[in-house]
C-alpha positions in Angstrom: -18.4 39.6 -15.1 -18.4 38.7 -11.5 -16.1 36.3 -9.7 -16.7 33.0 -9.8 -17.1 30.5 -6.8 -14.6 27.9 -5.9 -15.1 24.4 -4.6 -12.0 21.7 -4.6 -12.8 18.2 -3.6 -9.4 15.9 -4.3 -7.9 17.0 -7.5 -10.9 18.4 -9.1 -11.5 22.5 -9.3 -15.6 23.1 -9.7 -16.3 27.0 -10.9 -19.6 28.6 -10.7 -20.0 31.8 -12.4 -24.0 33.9 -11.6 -24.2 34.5 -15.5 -25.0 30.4 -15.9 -21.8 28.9 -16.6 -20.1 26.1 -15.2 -16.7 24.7 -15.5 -14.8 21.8 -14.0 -11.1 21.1 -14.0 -9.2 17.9 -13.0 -6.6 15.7 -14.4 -4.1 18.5 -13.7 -0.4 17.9 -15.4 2.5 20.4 -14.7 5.5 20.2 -17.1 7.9 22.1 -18.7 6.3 25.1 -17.4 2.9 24.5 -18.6 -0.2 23.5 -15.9 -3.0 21.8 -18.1 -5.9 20.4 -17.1 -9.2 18.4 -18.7 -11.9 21.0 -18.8 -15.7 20.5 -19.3 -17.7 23.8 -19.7 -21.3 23.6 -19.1 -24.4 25.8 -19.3 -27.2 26.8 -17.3 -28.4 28.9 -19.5 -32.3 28.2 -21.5 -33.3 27.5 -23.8 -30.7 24.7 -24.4 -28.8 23.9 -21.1 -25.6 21.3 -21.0 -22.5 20.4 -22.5 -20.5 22.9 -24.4 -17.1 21.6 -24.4 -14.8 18.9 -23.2 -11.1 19.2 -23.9 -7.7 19.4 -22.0 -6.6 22.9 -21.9 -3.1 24.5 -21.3 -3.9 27.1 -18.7 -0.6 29.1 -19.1 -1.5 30.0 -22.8 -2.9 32.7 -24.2 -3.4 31.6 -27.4 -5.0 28.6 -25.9 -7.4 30.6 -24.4 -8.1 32.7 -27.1 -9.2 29.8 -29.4 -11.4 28.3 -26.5 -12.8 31.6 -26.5 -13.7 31.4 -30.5 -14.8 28.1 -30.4 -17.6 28.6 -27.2 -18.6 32.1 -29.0 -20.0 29.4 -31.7 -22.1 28.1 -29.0 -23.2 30.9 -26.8 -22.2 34.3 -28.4 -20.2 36.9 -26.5 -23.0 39.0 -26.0 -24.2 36.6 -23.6 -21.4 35.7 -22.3 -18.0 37.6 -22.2 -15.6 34.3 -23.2 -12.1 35.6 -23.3 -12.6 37.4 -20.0 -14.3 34.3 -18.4 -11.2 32.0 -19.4 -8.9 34.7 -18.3 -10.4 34.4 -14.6 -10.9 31.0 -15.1 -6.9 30.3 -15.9 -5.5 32.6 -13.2 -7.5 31.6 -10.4 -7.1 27.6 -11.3 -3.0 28.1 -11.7 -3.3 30.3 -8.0 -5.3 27.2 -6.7 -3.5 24.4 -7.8 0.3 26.2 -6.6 -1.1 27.3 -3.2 -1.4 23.7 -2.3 -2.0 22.6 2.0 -1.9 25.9 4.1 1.1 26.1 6.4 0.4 24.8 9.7 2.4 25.0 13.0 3.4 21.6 14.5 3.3 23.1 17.8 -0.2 23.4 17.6 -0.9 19.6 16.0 -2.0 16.5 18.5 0.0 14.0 16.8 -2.6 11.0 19.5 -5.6 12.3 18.2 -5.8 10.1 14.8 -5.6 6.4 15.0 -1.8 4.9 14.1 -2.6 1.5 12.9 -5.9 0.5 10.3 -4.7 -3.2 10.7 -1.7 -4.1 12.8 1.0 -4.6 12.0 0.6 -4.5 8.3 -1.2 -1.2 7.5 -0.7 2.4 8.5 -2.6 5.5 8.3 -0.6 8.1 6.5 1.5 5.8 3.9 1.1 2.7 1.9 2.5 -0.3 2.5 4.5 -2.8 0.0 4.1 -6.6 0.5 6.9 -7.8 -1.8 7.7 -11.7 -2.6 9.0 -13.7 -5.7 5.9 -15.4 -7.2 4.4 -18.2 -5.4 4.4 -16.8 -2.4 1.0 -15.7 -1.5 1.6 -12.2 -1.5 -1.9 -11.8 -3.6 -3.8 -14.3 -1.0 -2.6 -12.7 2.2 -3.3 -9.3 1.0 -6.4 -9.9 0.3 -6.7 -11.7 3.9 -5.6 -8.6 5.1 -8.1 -6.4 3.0 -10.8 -9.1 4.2 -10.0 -7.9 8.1 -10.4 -4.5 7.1 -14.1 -4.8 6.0 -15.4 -6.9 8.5 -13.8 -4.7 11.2 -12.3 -7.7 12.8 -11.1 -6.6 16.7 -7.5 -6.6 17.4 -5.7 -4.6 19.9 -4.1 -1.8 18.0 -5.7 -0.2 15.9 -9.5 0.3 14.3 -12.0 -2.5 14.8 -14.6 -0.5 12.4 -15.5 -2.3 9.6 -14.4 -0.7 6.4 -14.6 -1.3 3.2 -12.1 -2.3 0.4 -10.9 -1.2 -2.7 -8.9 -3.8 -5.0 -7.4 -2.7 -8.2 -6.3 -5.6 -10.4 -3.6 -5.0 -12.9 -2.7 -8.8 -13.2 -5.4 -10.9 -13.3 -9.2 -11.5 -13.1 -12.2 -10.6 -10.8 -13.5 -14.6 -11.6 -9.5 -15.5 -10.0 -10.3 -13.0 -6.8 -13.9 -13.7 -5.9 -12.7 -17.6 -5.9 -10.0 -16.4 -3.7 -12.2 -14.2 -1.6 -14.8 -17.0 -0.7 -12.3 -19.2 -0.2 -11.0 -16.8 3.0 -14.2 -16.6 3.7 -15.1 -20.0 4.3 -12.0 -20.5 5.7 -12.7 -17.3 8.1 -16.6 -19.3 8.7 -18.0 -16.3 7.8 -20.9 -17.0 6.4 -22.4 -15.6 3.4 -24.9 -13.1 4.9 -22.4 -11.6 7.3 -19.9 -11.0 4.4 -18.5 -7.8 3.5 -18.5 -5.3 0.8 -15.4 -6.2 -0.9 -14.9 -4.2 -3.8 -12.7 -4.6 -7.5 -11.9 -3.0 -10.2 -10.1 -4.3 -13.3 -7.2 -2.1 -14.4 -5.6 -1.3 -17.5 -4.6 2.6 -17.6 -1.3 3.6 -15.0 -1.9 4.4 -11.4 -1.0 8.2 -11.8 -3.4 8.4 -14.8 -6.6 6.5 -12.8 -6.1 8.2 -9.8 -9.0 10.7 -10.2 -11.4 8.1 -10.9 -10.3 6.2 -8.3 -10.6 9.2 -5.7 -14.5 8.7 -7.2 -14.7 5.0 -6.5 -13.4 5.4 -3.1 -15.8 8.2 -1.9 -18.8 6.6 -3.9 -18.4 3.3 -2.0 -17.1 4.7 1.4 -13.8 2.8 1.2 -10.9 2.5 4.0 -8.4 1.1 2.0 -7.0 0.6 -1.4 -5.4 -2.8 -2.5 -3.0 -2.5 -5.8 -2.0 -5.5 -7.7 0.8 -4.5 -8.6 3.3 -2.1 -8.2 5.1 -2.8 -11.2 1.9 -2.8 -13.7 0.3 0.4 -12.3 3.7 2.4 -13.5 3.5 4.1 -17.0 7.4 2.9 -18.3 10.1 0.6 -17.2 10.0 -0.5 -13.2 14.1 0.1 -13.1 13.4 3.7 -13.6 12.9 6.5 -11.2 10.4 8.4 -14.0 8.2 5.4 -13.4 8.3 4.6 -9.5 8.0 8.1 -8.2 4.5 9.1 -9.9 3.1 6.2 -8.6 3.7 7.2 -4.9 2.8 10.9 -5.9 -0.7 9.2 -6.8 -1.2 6.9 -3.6 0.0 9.9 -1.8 -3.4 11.8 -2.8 -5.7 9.1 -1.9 -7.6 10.1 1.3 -7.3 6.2 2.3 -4.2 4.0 2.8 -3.3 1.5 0.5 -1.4 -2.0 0.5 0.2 -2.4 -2.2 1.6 -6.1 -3.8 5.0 -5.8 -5.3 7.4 -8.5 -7.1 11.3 -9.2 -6.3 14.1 -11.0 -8.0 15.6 -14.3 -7.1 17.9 -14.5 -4.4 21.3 -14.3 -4.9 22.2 -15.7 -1.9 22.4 -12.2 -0.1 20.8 -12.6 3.4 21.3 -9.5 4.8 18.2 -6.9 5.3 19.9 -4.3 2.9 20.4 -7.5 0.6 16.9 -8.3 0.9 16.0 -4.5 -0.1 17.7 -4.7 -3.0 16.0 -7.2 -4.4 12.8 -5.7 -4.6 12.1 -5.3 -8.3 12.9 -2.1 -10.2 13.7 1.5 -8.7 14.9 1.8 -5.2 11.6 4.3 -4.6 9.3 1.7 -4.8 10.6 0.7 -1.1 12.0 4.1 -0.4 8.8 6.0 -0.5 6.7 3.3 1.0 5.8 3.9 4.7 5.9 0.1 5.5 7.2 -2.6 3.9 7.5 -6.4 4.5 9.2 -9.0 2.4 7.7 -12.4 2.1 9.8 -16.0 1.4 7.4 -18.7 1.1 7.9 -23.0 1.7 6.0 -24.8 -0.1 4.3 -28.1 1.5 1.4 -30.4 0.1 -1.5 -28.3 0.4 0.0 -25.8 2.5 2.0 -22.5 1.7 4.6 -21.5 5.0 5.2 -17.8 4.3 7.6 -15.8 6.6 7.0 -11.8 7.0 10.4 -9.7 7.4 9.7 -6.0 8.2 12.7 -4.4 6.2 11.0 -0.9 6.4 9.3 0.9 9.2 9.4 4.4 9.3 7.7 5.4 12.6 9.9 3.4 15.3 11.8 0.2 15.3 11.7 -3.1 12.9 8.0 -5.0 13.6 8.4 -8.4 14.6 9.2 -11.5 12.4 6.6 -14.3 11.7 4.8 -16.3 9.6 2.1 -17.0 8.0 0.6 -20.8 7.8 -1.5 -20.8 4.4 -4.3 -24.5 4.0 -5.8 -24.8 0.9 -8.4 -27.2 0.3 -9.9 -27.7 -3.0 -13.6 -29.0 -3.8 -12.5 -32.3 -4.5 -10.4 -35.1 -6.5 -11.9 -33.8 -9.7 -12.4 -30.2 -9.0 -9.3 -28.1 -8.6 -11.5 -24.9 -7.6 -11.1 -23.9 -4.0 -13.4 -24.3 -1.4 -11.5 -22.7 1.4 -7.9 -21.2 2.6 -7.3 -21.1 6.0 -4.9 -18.4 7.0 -3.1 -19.1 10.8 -0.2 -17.2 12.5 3.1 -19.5 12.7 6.1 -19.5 14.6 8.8 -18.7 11.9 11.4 -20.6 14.2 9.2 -24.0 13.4 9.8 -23.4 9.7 13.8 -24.6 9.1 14.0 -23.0 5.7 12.9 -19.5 7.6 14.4 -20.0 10.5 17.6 -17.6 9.6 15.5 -14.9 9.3 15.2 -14.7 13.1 18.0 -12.3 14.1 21.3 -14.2 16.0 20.7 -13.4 19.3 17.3 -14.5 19.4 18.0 -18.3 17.3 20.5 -18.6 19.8 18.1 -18.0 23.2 15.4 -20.5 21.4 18.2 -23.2 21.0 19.4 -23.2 24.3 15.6 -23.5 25.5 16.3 -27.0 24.3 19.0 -27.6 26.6 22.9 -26.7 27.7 24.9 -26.5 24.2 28.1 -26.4 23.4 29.6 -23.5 21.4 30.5 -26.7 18.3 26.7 -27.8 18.9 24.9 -24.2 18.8 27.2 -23.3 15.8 26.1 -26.5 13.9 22.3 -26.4 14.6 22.2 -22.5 13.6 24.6 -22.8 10.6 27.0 -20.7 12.1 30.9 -20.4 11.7 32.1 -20.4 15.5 34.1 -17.6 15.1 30.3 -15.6 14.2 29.0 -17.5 17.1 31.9 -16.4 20.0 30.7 -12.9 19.9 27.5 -13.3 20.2 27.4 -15.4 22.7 30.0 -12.9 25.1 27.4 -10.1 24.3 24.4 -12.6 25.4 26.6 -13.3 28.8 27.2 -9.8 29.7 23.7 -8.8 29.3 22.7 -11.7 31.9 20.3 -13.8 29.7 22.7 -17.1 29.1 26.0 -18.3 31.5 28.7 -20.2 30.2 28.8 -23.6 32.3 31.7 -25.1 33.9 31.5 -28.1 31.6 32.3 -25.1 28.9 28.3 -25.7 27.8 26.2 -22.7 27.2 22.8 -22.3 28.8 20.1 -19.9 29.6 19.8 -17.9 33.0 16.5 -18.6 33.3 13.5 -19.2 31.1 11.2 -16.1 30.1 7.6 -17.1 30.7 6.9 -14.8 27.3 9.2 -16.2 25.3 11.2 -12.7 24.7 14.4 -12.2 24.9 15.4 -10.3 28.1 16.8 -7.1 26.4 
């Protein structure tokens, strides 16, 4: 019997043998020493081509084999077809396959300019996925899907792709009745009208991330998407969040996907840690879901009448410094007094520094240039209006002085050297 051919797209082996049988494997597990995988064995040969089995094989045992053997000899006899030495080839060359994994490449010899950085900046890389993580309430869902929205009609920014792609959302939580309502909304919202929407694509999801993620690698070449939106984090897991077991197969799933993905995550209250290692920690579950993301930005929302203020915190950027603080000014406007359905949600960029209850999330040094844009302060006055002990304030305000951006006045106010036409802090 010959050697078969070989073809590997994502996850799934295809093997072609000259005598008339096919045989596809996917779905590979590895565990305990044992690599199995789903099989499905077809013929090619007349009269009566097709099926002729569908099961998930171990491909490290023999007596596996055998018995596979016996039970496709009842279909097509050996005379035909030489079974046990067809699985034999079949099992060693799928185990050398799926161990060989990437070649080993040089990084001497890789351009690391030649493929894009950002698919949507500043809140999705190529290369990673990204975790938008909030308390519920806060819009994460709704600005996810605002992002998503920018991703399919290729909207222009200045980093970045401006090629329309489209998108992938996988629902864990909810319905697609709740996201299409959500979707026109942004739309309208967006005025983009209804003929220059789009494709926006869902799928309801009830089986684990690691366990969909074949059928997912389908979806996304079948519809040509850029990026994958999961909702959430903590559903797509097969266990308990808290554990490791659960949180790392989910990133070993997202991590075969030829497309980034954006992924929505939940957090614990605040316990009144406002540090950025505090604001880590409260991400729900295991430490890997933020650990083995490539991004990740933690939302705190302020609820008005009608409008949602919700301020962004990069707590995690792996390629270069912390992304910039902001916020995000949510208007939602229903259909009317007796129709609670929305017609639209407008979605507009906000200084965080306008928002009181997010205003501490501006680091020190910064809150303190923006007050004294007001005017001269004194230490007692700065300390009051940024809810700072003075003994917090004195330092930063000596470090401030000897980096030339603020002078201490001989009326022992405080003041700015001069004002920065951009608004940035001179350092």
């Amino acid at each position: 019997m010959n050697k078969p051919t070989l073809s590997q797209t994502a996850d799934t082996m295809s093997f072609a043998w000259d005598d008339g049988i096919d045989v596809q494997l996917e779905r590979f597990h590895d565990a305990r020493g044992d690599i199995t995988a789903e099989v499905t064995i077809y013929s090619r040969i007349p009269p009566f081509p097709g099926l002729l089995h569908h099961a998930r094989l171990n491909l490290m045992s023999t007596q596996a084999r055998n018995g596979l053997a016996k039970q496709l000899a009842t279909r097509i006899k050996e005379e035909v077809i030489d079974w046990p030495v067809l699985l034999e080839q079949l099992c060693y060359l799928a185990v050398d396959a799926y161990r060989e994994g990437d070649p080993v490449i040089d990084l001497r010899e890789v351009d690391p300019w030649v493929k894009t950085r950002w698919l949507l900046y500043p809140y999705v890389e190529y290369g990673g996925p990204t975790v938008l993580y909030a308390e519920g309430g806060s819009g994460k869902s709704v600005i996810a899907m605002w992002i998503g929205l920018q991703v399919a009609l290729g909207t222009p920014q200045a980093r970045g792709e401006s090629q329309a792609k489209p998108v992938l959302y996988l629902d864990y939580e909810t319905s697609a009745e709740v996201h299409t309502e959500r979707m026109n909304a942004l739309y309208r919202g967006m005025g983009v009208e209804m003929d220059a929407r789009a494709p926006f694509y869902y799928k309801r999801m009830t089986v684990n991330l690691p366990e969909s993620i074949q059928t997912i690698q389908k979806d996304i070449a079948s519809k040509q998407v850029g990026l994958v939106i999961i909702d959430s984090l903590g559903a797509a897991g097969s266990g308990a969040p808290e554990d490791a077991s659960t949180a790392v197969p989910i990133y070993q799933a997202l991590r075969k996907l030829p497309v980034p993905a954006l992924c929505i995550h939940h957090k614990n209250k605040n316990k009144g840690d406002t540090s950025q290692a505090g604001q880590r920690d409260r991400a729900f579950g295991s430490v890997y879901y933020l650990n083995y993301a490539r991004l990740a930005w933690e939302l705190e929302a302020v609820q008005g009448e009608g409008i949602l203020t919700t301020g962004l915190v990069n707590v995690k950027c792996n390629n270069g410094r912390m992304l910039p603080k902001h916020a995000l000014q949510l208007t939602f406007t229903d259909m009317g007094p007796d129709d609670d359905r929305l017609q639209s949600i407008v979605i507009e960029k906000h200084d965080i520094a306008d928002v009181p209850e997010l205003a501490h999330k501006l680091p020190i040094k910064e809150r303190i240039l923006r007050e004294l844009k007001q005017g001269a302060r004194t230490m007692p006055e700065i300390a009051e209006a940024l809810s700072m002990d003075e003994g917090a304030l004195k330092p930063r305000l000596s470090e401030l002085k000897r980096k030339g951006a603020i002078v201490n006045l001989p009326d022992h106010r405080w003041g700015l050297t001069a004002i920065n036409p951009d608004d940035k802090p001179p350092f």
